[in-house]
N, C-alpha and C positions, 0 to 999 in steps of 0.2 A: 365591193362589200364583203365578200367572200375571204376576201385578203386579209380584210380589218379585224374580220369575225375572229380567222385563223390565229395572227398576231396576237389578238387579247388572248386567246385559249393559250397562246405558248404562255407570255406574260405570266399567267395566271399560275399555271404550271409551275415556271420556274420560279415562282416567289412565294408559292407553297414546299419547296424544299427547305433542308437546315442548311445545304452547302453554302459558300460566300461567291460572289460573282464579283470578280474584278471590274472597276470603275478606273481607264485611262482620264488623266486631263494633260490637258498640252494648250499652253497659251506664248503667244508671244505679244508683250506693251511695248511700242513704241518710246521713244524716250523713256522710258524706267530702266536702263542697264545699271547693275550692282542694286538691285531695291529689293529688298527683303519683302518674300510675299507668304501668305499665313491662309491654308485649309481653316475653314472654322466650320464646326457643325452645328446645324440650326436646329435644337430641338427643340422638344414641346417647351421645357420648364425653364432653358437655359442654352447661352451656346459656347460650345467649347472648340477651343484651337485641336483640332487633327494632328497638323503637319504641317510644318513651314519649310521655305527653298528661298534660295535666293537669285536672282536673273541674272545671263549672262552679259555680254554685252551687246549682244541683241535685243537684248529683253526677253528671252527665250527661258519656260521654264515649266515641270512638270509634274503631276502627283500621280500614284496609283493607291488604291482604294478598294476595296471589299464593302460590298453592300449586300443587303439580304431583301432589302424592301427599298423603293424609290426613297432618298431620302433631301433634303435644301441645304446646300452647304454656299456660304458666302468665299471668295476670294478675294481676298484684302490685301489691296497693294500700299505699301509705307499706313499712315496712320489713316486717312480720311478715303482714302480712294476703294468701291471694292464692287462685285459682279453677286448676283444672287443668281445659283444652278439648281436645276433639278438632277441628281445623277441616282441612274439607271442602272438595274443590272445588267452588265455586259455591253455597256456603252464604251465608243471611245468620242470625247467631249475636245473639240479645239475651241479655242480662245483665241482673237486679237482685237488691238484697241488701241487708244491712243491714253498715256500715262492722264494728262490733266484732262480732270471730267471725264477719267473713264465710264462711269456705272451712266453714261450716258453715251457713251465712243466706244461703243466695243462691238463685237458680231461673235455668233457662235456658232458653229455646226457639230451634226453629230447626236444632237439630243434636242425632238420638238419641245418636251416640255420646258428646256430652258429656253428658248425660244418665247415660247409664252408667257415666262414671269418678264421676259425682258417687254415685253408690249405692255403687260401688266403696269410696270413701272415707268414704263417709259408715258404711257398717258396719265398715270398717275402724279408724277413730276409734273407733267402739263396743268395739270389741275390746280395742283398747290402752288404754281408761280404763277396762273391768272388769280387765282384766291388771296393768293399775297398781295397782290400787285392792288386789287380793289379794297381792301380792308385796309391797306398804307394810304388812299385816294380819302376814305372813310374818313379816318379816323384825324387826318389833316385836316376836314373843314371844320371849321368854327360851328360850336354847337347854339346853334343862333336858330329861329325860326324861318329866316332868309332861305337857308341851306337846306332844310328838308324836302323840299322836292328834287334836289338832289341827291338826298342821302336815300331817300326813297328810290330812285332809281338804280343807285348801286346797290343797296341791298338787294330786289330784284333780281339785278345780272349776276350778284353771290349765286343765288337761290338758284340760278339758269343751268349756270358754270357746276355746281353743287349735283345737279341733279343729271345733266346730263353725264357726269362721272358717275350715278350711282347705276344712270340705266346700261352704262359700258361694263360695270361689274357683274350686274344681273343677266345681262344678256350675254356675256364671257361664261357665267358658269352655266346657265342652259347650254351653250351651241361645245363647251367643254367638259360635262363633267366627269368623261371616263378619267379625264386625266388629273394627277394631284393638283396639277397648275390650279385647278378651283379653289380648291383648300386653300393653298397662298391667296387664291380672289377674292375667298369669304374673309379672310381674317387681316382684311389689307385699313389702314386707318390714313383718316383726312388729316389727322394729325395725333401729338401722342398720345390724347385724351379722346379721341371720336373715332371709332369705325364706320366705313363708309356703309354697308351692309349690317344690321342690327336684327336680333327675331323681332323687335318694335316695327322697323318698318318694312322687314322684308321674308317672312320665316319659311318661306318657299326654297328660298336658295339653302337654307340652314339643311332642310329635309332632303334637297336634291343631291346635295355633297353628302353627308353622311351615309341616305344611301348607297348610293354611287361606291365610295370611299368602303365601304362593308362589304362591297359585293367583288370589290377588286384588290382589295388591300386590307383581307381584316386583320392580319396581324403587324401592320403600320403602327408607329405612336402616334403618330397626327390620327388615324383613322378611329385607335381606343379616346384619344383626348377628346376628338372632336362628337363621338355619342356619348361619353360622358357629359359634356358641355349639352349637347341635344338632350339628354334626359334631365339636366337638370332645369333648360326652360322649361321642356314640360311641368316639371315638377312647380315652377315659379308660377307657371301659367294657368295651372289648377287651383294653386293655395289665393291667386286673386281669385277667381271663379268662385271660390269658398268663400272666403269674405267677403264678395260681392252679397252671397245668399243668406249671409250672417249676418250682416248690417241690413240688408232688403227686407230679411224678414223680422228686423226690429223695427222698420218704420214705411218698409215698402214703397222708399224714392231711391232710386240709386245712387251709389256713393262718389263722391267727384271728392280727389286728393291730391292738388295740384302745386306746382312751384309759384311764390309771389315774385316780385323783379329783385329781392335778396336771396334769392333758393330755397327760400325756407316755406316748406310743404304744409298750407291751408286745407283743411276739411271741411265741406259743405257742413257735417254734423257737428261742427262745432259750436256755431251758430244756432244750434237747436234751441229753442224756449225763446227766441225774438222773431219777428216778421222778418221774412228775407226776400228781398227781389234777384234768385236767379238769371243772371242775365248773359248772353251771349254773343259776344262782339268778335270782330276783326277790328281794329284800331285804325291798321292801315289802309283805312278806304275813304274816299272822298265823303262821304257820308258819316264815319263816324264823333266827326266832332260835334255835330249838332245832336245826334244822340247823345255824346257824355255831357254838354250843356243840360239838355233836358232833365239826362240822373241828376245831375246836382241841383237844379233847382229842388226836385222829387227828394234827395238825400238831406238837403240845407231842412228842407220844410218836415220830414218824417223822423229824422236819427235819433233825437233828444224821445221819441214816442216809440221808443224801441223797433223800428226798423234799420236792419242794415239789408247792404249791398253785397253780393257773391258775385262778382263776373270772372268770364271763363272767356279769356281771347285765343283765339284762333290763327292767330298770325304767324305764317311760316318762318318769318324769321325774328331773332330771337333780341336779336343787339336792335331795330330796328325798334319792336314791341316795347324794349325798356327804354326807349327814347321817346315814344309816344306816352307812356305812363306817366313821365316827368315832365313831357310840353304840357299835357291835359290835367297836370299838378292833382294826380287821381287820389283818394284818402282813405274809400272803401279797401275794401276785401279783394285784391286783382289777380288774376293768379294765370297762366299760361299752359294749354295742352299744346307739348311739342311735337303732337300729330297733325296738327292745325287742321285742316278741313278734312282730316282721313280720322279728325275725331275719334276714341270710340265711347268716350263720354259725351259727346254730343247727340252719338246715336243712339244710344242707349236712353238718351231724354229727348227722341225723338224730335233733333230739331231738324225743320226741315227747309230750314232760310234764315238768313244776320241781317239784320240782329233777332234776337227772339229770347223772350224773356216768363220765368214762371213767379207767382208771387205763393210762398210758402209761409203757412202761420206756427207757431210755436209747438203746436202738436206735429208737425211737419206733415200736415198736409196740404195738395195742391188748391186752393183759393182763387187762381186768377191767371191768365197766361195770355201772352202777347199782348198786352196792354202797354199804350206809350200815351205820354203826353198829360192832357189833361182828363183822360179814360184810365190811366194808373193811378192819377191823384185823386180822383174820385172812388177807385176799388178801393185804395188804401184807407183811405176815410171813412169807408162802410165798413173793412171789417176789423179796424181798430176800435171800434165804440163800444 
């Protein structure tokens, strides 16, 4: 412990100076002799080519480097092939691998923190080839009613595969955050549009690294970007808080703003001045088809007498949810929290079991709650007259 303590204090030391510390790399690829290989630096906004070299015929080949602060530099061999480093001050970093399918074939010593992105990626790659592999199984079967308790079970093992990469993330940056390897764990994505790690579902890890990253590297770019980015959720996280109390204190029911199965973002308030049966479903569950039989009888028999329908599903996943919308040929108001059961509009309207339902009258207020069947057709009938 003593050692560790020491180490971070030189660390700290030596990355609060203006000098440059020399960063050796030395790699030798197998089959790559005569391959043109390319230093590229990974920064915040952009990344740029360093220094290129070309291999001998060993494959053997080498850069030297000045760094002030740890910083991620990719090594890119020919056009597709390449390694992702952490380099250190006053590291000497070696490199071997084998040419094809390097950024999967290679070994590193000399620097933990590369070390670490390589685990990082390397279970990362894991995840995006079973998630491939079931979404090509998906998207094959015939969209037939036959098939959905199939399709339900692989969406499921998505949801498995999905989540046990998110808990490898989470628990990578607790058991690491002295080191920047987190920073690369927080901002790692399941693909080019989704981060695995979000302040939506995880803002612990957000707070853990930026600490961390401030207390060891305040004068990093990753370390200024990344409390930038931290002050600006807060800032996102406050101005909902505010409009929560904006909207609460014009009608004092909480505001529900959610995606319909087009993306396009429904407001409970919009609805205001008709009767509305808030309702809240999971789709995907043995039970809810007899529930949306029931709304429609209750929707067929009320809509034209100014009630409509708000429901708010819960269902973890998402391609799954819009497959369920269109077997149960839905026509209401349907809209989907991508928090599913981690709600926090659900909690906020304090439900405390699915399905569960409020009946809201045109003043918006609450009228009637948990009522199914022919106990909802009969409340609606009493305060319709």
């Amino acid at each position: 412990m003593i050692k560790h303590i020491f180490g971070a204090a030189i660390v700290i030391f030596l990355l609060a100076s203006c000098q440059s510390h020399n960063v050796e790399i030395k790699g030798t690829i197998k089959e790559a002799d005569k391959q043109k290989v390319y230093l590229e630096q990974l920064n915040v906004d952009k990344t740029v080519v360093s220094d290129s070299a070309k291999t001998n015929r060993k494959g053997e080949f080498s850069f030297k480097i000045n760094v002030t602060e740890p910083t991620f530099y990719n090594i890119r061999v020919g056009q597709k092939e390449h390694i992702t480093l952490l380099a250190e001050p006053d590291k000497k970093i070696e490199l071997s691998g084998t040419y094809n399918n390097l950024s999967n074939n290679y070994w590193v010593e000399g620097s933990e923190g590369s070390q670490w992105i390589k685990l990082l990626n390397f279970q990362l790659n894991r995840t995006q080839r079973a998630l491939d592999s079931l979404r090509k199984i998906y998207e094959a079967l015939p969209d037939e009613k036959a098939n959905l308790a199939q399709r339900t079970a692989i969406a499921a093992e998505w949801d498995s595969v999905f989540m046990k990469q998110f808990r490898f993330s989470k628990d990578f940056i607790i058991k690491h955050a002295v080191s920047p390897a987190s920073y690369y764990a927080l901002y790692q994505t399941i693909d080019k549009d989704n981060f695995i790690l979000t302040p939506e579902n995880d803002l612990q890890s957000y707070k853990i690294v930026a600490s961390s990253m401030m207390a060891m590297y305040p004068e990093s770019q990753y370390t200024k970007a990344l409390l930038a980015h931290y002050e600006q959720i807060k800032k996102n996280i406050q101005a909902m808080k505010m409009r929560e109390l904006i909207v609460n204190s014009e009608n004092d029911l909480p505001a529900i703003d959610l995606p319909d199965i087009n993306g396009t973002n429904i407001s409970l308030k919009s609805l205001k001045g008709k009767f509305i049966i808030l309702d809240f479903i999971v789709l995907g569950t043995p039970e809810s088809q007899a529930h949306i039989n029931e709304l429609k009888t209750i929707y067929n028999k009320y809509r034209n007498k100014g009630v409509e329908i708000y429901q708010v599903c819960l269902d973890q996943n998402q391609l799954l949810w819009e497959e369920y919308v269109r077997l149960y040929d839905i026509k209401w108001k349907c809209v989907r929290d991508p928090q599913a059961l981690k709600s926090y509009v659900a909690s906020i309207w304090n439900v405390q079991s699915i399905p569960a339902n409020y009946i809201i009258d045109p003043k918006f207020d609450i009228v009637g709650k948990n009522l199914y069947g022919q106990r909802l057709s009969d409340r609606l009938q009493d305060v319709l007259k």
